[in-house]
N, CA, C and O atoms as a Tripos MOL2 file, in Angstrom:
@<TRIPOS>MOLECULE
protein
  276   275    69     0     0
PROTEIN
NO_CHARGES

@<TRIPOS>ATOM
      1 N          31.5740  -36.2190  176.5360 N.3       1 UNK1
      2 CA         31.6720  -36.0740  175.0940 C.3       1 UNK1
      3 C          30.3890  -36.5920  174.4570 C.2       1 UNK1
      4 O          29.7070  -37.4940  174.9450 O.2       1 UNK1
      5 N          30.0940  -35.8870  173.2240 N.am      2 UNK2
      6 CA         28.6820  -36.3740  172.8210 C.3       2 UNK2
      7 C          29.5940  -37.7210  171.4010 C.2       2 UNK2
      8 O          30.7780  -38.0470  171.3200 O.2       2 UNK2
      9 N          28.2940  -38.1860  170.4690 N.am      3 UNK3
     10 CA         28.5210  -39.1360  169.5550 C.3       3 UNK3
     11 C          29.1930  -38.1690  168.8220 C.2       3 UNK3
     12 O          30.3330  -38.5580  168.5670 O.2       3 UNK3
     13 N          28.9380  -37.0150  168.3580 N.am      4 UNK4
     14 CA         29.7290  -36.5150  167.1330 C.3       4 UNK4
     15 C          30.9670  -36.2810  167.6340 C.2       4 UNK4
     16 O          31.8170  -36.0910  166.7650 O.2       4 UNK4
     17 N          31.3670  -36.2310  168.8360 N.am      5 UNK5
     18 CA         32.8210  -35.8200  169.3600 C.3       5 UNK5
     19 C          33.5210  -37.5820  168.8990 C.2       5 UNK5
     20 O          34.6840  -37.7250  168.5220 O.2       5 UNK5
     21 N          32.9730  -38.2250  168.9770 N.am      6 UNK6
     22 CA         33.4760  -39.3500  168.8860 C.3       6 UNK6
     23 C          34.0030  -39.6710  167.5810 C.2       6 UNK6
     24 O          35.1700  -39.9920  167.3530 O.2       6 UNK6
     25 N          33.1410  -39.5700  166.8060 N.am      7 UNK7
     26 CA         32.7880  -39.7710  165.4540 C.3       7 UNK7
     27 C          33.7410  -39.1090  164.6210 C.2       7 UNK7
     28 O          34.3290  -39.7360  163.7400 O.2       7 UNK7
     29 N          33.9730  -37.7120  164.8550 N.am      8 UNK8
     30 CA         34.9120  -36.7470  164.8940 C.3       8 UNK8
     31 C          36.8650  -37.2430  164.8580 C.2       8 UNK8
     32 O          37.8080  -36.9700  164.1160 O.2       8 UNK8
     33 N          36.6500  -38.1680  166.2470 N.am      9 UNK9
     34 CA         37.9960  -38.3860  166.6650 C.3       9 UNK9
     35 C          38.1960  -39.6910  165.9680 C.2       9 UNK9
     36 O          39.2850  -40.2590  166.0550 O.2       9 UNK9
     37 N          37.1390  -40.2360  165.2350 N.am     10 UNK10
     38 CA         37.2900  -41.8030  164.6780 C.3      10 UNK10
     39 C          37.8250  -41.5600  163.5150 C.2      10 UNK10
     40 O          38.8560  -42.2000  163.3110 O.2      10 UNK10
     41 N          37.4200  -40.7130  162.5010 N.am     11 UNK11
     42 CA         37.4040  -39.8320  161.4880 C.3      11 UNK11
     43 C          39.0190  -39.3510  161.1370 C.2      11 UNK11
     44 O          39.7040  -39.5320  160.1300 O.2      11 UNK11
     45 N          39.2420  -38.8130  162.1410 N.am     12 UNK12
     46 CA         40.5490  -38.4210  162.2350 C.3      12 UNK12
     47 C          41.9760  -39.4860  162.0250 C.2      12 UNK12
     48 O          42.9090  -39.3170  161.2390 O.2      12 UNK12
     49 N          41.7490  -40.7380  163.1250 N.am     13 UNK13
     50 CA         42.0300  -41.7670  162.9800 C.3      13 UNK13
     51 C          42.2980  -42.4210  161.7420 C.2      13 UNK13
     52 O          43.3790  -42.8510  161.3400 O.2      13 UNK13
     53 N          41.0930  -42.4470  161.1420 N.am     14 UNK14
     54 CA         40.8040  -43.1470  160.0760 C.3      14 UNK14
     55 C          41.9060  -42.8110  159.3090 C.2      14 UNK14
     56 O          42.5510  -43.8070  158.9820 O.2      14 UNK14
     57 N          42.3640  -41.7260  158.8950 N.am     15 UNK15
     58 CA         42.8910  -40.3300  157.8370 C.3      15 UNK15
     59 C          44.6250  -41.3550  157.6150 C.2      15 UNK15
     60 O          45.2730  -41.7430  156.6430 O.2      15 UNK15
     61 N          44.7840  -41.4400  159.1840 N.am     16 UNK16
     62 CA         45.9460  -42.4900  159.8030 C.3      16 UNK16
     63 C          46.3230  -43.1580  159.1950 C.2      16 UNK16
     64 O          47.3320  -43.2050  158.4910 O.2      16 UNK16
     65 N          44.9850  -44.2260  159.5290 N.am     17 UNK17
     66 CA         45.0220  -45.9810  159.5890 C.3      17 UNK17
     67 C          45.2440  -46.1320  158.2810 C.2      17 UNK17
     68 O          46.2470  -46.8140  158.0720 O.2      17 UNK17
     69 N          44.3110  -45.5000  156.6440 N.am     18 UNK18
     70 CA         44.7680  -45.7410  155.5310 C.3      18 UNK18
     71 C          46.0020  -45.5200  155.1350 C.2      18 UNK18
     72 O          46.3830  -46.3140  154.2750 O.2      18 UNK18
     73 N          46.9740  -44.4950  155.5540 N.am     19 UNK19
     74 CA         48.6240  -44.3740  155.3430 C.3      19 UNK19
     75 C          48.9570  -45.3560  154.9600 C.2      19 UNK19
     76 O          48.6540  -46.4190  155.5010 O.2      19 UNK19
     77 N          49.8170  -45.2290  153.7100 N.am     20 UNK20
     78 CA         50.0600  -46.5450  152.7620 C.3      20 UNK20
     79 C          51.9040  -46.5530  153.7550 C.2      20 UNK20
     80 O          52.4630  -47.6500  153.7560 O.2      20 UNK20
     81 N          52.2860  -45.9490  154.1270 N.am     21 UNK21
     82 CA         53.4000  -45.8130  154.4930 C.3      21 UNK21
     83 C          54.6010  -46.8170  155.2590 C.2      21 UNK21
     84 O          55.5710  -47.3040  154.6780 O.2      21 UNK21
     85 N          54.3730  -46.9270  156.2230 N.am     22 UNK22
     86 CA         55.0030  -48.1850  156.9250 C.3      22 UNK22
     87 C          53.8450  -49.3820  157.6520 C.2      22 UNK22
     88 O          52.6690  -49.1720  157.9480 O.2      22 UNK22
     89 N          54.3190  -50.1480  157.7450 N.am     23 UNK23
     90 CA         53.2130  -51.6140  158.5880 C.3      23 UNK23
     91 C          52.9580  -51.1160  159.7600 C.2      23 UNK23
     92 O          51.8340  -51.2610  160.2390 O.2      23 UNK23
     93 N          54.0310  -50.3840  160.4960 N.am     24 UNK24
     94 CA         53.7180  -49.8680  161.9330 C.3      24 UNK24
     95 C          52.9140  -48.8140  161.9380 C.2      24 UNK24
     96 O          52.5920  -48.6820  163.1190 O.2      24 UNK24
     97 N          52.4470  -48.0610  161.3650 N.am     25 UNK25
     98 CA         51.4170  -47.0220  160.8620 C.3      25 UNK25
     99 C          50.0070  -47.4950  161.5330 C.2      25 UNK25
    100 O          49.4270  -46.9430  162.4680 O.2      25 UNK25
    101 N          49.6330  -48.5790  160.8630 N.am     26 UNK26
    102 CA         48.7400  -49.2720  161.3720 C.3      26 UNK26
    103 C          48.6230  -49.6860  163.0340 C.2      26 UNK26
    104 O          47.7250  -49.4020  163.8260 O.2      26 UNK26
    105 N          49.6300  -50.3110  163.2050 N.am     27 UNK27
    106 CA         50.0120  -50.6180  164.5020 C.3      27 UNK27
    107 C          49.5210  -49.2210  165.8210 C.2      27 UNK27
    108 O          48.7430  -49.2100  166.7750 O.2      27 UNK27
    109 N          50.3210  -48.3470  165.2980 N.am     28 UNK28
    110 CA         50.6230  -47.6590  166.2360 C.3      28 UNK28
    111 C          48.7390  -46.9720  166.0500 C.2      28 UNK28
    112 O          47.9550  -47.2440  166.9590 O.2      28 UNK28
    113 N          48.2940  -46.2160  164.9540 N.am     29 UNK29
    114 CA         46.9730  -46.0270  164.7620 C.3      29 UNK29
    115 C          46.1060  -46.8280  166.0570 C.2      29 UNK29
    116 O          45.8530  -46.3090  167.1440 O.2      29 UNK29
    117 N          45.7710  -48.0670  165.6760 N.am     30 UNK30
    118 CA         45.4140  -49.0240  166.5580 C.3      30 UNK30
    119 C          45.5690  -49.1620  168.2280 C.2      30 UNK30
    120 O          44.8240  -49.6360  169.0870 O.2      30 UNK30
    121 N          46.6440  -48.6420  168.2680 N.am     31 UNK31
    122 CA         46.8300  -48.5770  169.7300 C.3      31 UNK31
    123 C          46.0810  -47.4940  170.3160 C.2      31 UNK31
    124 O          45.3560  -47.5160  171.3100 O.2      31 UNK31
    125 N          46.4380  -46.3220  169.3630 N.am     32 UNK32
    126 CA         46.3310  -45.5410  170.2280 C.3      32 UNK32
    127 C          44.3730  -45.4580  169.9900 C.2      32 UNK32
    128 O          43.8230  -44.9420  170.9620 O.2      32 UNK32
    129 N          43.5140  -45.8520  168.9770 N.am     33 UNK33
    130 CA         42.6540  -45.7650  168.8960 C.3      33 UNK33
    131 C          41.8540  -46.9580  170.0670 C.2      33 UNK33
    132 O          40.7410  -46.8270  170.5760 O.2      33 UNK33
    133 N          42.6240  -47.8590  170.2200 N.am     34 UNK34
    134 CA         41.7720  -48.8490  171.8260 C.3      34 UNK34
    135 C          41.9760  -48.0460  172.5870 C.2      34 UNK34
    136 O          40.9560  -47.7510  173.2110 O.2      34 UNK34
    137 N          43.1970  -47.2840  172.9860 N.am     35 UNK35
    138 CA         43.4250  -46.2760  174.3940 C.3      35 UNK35
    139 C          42.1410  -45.7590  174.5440 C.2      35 UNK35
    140 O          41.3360  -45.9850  175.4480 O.2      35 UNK35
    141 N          41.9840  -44.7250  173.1360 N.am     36 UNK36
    142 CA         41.1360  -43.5960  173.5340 C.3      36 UNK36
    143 C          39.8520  -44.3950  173.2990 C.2      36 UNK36
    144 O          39.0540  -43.8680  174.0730 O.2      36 UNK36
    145 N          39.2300  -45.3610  172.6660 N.am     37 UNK37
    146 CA         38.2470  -46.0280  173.4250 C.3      37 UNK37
    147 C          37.8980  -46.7110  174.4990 C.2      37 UNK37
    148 O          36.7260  -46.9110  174.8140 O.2      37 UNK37
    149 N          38.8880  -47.1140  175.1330 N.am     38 UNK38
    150 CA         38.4990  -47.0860  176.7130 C.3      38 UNK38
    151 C          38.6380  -46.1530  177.8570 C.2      38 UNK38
    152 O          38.5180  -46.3710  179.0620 O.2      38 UNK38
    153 N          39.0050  -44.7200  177.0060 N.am     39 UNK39
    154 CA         38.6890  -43.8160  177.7480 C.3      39 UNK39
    155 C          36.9660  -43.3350  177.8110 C.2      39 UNK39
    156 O          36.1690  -43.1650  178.7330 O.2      39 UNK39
    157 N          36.9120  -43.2540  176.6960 N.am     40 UNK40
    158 CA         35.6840  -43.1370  176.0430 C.3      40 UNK40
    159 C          34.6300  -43.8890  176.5030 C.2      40 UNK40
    160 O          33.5010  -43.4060  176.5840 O.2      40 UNK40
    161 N          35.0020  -45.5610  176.9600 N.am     41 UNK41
    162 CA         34.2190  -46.2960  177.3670 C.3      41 UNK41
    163 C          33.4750  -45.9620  179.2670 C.2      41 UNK41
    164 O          32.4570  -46.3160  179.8620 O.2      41 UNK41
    165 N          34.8810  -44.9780  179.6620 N.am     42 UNK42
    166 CA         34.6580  -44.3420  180.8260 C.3      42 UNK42
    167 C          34.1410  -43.3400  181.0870 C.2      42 UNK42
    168 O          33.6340  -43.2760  182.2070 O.2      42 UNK42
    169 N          34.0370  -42.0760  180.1330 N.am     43 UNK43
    170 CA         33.4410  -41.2600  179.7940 C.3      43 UNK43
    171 C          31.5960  -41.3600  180.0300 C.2      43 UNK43
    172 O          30.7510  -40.6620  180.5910 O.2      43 UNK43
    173 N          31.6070  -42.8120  179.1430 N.am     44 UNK44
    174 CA         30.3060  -43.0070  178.5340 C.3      44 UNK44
    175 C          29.8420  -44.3100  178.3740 C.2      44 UNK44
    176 O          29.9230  -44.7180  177.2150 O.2      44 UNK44
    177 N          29.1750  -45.4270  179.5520 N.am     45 UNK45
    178 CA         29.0380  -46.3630  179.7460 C.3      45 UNK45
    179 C          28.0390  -47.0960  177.9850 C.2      45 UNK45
    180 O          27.6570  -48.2290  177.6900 O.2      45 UNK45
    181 N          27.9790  -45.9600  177.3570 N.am     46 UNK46
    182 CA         26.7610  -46.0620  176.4020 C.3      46 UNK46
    183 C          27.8470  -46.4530  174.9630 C.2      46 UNK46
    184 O          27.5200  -47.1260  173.9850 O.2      46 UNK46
    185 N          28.8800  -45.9470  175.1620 N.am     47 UNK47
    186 CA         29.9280  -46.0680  173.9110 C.3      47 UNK47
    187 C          30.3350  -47.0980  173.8730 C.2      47 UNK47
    188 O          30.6770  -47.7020  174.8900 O.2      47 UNK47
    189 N          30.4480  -47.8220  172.0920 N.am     48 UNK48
    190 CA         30.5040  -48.8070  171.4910 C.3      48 UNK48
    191 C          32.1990  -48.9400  170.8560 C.2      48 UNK48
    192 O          32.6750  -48.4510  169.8310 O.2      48 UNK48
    193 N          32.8070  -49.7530  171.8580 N.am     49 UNK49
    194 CA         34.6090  -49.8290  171.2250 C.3      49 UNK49
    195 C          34.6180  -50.5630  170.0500 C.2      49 UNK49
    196 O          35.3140  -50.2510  169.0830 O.2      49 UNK49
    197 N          33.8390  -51.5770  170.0860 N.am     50 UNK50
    198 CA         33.5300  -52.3060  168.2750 C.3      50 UNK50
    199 C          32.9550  -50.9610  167.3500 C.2      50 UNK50
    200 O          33.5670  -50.6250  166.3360 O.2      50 UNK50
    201 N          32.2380  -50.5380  167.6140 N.am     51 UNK51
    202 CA         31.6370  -49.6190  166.3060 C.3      51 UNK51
    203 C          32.3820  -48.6900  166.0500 C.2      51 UNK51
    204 O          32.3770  -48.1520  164.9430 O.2      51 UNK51
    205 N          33.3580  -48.2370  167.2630 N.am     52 UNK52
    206 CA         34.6990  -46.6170  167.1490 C.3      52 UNK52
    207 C          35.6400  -47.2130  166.4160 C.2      52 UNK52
    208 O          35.8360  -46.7590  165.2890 O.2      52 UNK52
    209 N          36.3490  -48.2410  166.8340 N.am     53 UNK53
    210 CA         37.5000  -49.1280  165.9080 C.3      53 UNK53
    211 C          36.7090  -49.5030  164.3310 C.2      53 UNK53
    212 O          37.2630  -49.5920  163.2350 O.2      53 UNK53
    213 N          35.4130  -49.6570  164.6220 N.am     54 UNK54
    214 CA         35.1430  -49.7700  162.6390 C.3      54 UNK54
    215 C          35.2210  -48.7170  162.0900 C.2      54 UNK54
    216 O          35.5680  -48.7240  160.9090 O.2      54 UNK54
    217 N          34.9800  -47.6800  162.6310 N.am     55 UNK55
    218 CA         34.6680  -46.6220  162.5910 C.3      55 UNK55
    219 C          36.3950  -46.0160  162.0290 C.2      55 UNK55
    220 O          36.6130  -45.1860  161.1460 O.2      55 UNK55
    221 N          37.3300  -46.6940  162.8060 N.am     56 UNK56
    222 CA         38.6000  -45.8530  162.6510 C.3      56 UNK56
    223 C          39.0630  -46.9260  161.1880 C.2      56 UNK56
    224 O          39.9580  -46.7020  160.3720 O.2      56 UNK56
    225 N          38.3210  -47.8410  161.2250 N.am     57 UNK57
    226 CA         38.5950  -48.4390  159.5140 C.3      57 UNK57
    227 C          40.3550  -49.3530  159.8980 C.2      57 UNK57
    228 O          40.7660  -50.0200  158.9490 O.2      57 UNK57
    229 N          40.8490  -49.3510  160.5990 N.am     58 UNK58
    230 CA         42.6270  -50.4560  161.3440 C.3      58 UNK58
    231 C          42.2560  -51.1770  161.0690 C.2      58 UNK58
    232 O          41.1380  -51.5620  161.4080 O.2      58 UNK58
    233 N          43.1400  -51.8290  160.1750 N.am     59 UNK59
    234 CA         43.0920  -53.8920  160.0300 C.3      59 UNK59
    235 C          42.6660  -54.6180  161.3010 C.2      59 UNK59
    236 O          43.1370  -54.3830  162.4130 O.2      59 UNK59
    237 N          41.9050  -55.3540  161.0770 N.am     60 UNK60
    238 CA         41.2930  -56.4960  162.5340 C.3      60 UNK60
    239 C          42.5350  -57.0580  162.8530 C.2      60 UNK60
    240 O          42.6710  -57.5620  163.9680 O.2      60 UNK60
    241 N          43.8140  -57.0500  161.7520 N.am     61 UNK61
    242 CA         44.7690  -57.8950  162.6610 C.3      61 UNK61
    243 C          45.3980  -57.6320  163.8170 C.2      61 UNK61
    244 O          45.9050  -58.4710  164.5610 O.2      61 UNK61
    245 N          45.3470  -55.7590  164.0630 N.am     62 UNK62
    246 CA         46.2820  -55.1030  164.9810 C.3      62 UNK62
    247 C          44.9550  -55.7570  166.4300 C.2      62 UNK62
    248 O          45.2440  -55.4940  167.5970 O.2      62 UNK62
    249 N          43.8920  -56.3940  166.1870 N.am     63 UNK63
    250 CA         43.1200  -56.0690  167.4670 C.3      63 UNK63
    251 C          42.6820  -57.7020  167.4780 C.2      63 UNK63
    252 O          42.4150  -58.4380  166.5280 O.2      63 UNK63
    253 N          42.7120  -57.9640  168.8580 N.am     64 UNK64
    254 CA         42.8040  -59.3450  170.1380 C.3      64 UNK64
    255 C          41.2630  -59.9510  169.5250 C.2      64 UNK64
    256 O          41.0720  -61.1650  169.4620 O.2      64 UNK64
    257 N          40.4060  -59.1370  169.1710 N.am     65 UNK65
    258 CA         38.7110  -59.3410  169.3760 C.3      65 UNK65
    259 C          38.2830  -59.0820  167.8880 C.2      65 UNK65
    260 O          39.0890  -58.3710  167.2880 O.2      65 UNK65
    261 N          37.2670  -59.4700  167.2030 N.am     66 UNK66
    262 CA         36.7660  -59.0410  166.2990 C.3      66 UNK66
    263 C          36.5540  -57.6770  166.1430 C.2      66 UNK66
    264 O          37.1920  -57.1740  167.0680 O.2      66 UNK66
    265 N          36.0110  -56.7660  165.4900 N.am     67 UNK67
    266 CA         35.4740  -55.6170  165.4070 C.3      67 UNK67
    267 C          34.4950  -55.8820  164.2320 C.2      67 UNK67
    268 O          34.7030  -56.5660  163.2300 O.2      67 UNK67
    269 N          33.1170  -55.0230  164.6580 N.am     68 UNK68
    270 CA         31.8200  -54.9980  164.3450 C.3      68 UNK68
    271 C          31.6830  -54.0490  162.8070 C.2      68 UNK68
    272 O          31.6500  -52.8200  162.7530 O.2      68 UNK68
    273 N          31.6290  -54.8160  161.8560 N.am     69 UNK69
    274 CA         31.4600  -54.0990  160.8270 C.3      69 UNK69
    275 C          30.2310  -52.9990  160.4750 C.2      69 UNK69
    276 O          30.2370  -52.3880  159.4070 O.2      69 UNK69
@<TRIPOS>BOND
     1     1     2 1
     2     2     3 1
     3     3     4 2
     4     3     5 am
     5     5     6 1
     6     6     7 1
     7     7     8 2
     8     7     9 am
     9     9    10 1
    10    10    11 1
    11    11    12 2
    12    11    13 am
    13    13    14 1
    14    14    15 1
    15    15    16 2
    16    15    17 am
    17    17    18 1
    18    18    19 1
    19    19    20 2
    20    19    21 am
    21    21    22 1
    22    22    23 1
    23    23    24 2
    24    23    25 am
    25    25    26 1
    26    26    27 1
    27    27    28 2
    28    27    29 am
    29    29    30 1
    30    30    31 1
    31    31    32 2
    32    31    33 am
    33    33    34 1
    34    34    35 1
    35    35    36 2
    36    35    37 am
    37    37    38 1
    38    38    39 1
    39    39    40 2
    40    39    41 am
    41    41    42 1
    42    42    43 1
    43    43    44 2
    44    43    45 am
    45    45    46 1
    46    46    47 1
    47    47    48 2
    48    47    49 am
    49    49    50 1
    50    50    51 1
    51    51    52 2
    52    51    53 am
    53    53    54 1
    54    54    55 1
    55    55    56 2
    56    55    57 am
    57    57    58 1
    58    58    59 1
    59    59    60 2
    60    59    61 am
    61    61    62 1
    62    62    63 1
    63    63    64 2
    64    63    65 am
    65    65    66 1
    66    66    67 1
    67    67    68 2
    68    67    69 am
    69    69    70 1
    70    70    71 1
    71    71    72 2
    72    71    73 am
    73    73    74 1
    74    74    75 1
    75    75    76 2
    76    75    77 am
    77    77    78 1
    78    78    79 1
    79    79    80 2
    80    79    81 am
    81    81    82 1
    82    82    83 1
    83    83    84 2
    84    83    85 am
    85    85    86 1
    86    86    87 1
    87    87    88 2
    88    87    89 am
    89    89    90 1
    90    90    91 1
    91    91    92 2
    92    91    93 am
    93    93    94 1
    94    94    95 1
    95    95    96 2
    96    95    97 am
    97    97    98 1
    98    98    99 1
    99    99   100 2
   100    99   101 am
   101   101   102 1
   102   102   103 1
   103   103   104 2
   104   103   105 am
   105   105   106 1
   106   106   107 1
   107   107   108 2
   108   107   109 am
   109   109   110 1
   110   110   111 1
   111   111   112 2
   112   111   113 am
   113   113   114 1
   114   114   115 1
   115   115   116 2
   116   115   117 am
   117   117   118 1
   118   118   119 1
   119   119   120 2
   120   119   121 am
   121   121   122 1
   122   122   123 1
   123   123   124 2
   124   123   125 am
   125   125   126 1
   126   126   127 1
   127   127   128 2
   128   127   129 am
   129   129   130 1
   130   130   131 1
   131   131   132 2
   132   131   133 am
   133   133   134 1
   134   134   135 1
   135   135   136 2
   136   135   137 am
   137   137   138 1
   138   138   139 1
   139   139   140 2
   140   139   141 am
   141   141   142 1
   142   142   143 1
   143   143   144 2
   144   143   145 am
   145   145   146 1
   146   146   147 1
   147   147   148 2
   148   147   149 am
   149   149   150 1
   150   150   151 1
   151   151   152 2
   152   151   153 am
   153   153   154 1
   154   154   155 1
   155   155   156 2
   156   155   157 am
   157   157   158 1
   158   158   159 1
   159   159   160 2
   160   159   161 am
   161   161   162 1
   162   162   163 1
   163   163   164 2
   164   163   165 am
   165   165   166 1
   166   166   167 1
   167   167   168 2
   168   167   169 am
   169   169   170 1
   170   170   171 1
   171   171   172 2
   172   171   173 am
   173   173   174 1
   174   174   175 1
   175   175   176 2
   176   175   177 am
   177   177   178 1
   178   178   179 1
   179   179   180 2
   180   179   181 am
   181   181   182 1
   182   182   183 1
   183   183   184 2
   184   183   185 am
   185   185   186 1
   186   186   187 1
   187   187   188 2
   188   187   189 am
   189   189   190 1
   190   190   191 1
   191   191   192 2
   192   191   193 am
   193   193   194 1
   194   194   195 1
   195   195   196 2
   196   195   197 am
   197   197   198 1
   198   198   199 1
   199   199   200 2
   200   199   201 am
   201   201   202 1
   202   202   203 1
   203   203   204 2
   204   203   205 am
   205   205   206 1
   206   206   207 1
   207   207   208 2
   208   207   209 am
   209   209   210 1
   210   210   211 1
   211   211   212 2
   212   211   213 am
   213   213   214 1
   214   214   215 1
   215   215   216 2
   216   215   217 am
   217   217   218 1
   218   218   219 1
   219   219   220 2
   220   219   221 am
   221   221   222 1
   222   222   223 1
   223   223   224 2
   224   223   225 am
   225   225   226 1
   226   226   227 1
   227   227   228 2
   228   227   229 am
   229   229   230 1
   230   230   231 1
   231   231   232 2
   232   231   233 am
   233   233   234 1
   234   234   235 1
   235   235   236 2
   236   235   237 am
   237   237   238 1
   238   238   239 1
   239   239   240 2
   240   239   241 am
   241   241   242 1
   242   242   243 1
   243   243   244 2
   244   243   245 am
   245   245   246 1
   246   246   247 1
   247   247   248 2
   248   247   249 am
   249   249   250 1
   250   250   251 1
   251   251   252 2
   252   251   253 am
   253   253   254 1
   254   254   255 1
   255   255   256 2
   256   255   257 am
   257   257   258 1
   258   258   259 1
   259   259   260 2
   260   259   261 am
   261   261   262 1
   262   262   263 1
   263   263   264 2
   264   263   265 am
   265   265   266 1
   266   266   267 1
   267   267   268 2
   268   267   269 am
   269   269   270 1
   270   270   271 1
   271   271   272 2
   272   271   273 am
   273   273   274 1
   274   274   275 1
   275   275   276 2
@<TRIPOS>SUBSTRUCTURE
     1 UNK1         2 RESIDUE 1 A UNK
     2 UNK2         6 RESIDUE 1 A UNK
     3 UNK3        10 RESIDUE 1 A UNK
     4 UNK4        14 RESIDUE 1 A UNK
     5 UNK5        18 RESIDUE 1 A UNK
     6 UNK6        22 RESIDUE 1 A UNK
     7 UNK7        26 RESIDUE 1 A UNK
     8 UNK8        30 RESIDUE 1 A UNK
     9 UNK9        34 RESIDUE 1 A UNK
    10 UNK10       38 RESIDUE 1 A UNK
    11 UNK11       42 RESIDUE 1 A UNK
    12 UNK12       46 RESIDUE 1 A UNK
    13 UNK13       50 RESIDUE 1 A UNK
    14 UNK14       54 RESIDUE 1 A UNK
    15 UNK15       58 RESIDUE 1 A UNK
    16 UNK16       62 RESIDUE 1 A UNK
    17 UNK17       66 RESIDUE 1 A UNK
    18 UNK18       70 RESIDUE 1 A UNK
    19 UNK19       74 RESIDUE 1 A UNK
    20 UNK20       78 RESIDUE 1 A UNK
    21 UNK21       82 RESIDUE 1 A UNK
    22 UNK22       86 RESIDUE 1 A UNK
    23 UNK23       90 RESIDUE 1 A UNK
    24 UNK24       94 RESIDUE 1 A UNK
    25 UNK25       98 RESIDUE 1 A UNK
    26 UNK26      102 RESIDUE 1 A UNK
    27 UNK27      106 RESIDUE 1 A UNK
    28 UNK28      110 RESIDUE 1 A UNK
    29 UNK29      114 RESIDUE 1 A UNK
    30 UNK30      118 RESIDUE 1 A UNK
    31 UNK31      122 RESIDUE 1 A UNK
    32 UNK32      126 RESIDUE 1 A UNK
    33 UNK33      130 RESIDUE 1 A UNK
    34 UNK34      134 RESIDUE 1 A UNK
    35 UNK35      138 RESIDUE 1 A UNK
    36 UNK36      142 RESIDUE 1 A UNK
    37 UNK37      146 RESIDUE 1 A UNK
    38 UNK38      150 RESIDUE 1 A UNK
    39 UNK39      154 RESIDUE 1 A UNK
    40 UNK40      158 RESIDUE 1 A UNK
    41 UNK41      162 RESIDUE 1 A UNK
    42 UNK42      166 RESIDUE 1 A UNK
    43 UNK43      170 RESIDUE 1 A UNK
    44 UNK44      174 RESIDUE 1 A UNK
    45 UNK45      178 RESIDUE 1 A UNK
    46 UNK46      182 RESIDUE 1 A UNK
    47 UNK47      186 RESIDUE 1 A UNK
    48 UNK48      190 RESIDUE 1 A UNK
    49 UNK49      194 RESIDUE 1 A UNK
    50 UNK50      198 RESIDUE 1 A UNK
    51 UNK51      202 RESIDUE 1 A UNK
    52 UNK52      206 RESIDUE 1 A UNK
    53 UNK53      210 RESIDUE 1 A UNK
    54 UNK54      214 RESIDUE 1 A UNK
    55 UNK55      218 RESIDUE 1 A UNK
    56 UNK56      222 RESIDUE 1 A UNK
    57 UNK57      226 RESIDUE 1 A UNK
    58 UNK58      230 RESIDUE 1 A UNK
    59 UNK59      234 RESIDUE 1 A UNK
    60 UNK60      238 RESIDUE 1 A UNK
    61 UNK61      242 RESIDUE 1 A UNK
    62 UNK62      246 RESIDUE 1 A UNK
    63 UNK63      250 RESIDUE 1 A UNK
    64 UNK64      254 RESIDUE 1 A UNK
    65 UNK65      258 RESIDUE 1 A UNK
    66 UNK66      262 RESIDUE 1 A UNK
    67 UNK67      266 RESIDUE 1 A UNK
    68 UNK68      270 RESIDUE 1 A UNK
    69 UNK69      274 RESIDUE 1 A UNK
């Protein structure tokens, strides 16, 4: 996958993560956005899981680690 495929799928995410809707919204967003960055991270030893998760815009609370603004 190139950066815009990424960028693309962060994007998408994002659309998600703002859903004013339920608390688990977020949650679940989040999950599934670490999955597919450590797929991603396999894909592409060069891809940044801090910059994809800023990128997907999820509260820092759903995630163990900081994320890179």
């Amino acid at each position: 996958m190139t950066k815009r495929d990424y960028e693309r799928v962060a994007s998408v995410l994002a659309r998600f993560a703002r859903l004013e809707v339920q608390a688990e919204a977020g949650a679940v967003t989040a999950a599934i956005a670490d999955a597919l960055a450590a797929s991603f991270k396999l894909d592409n030893p060069r891809f940044s899981r801090d910059k994809f998760l800023a990128a997907v815009d999820v509260p820092l609370k759903y995630f163990e680690r900081e994320v890179a603004a």
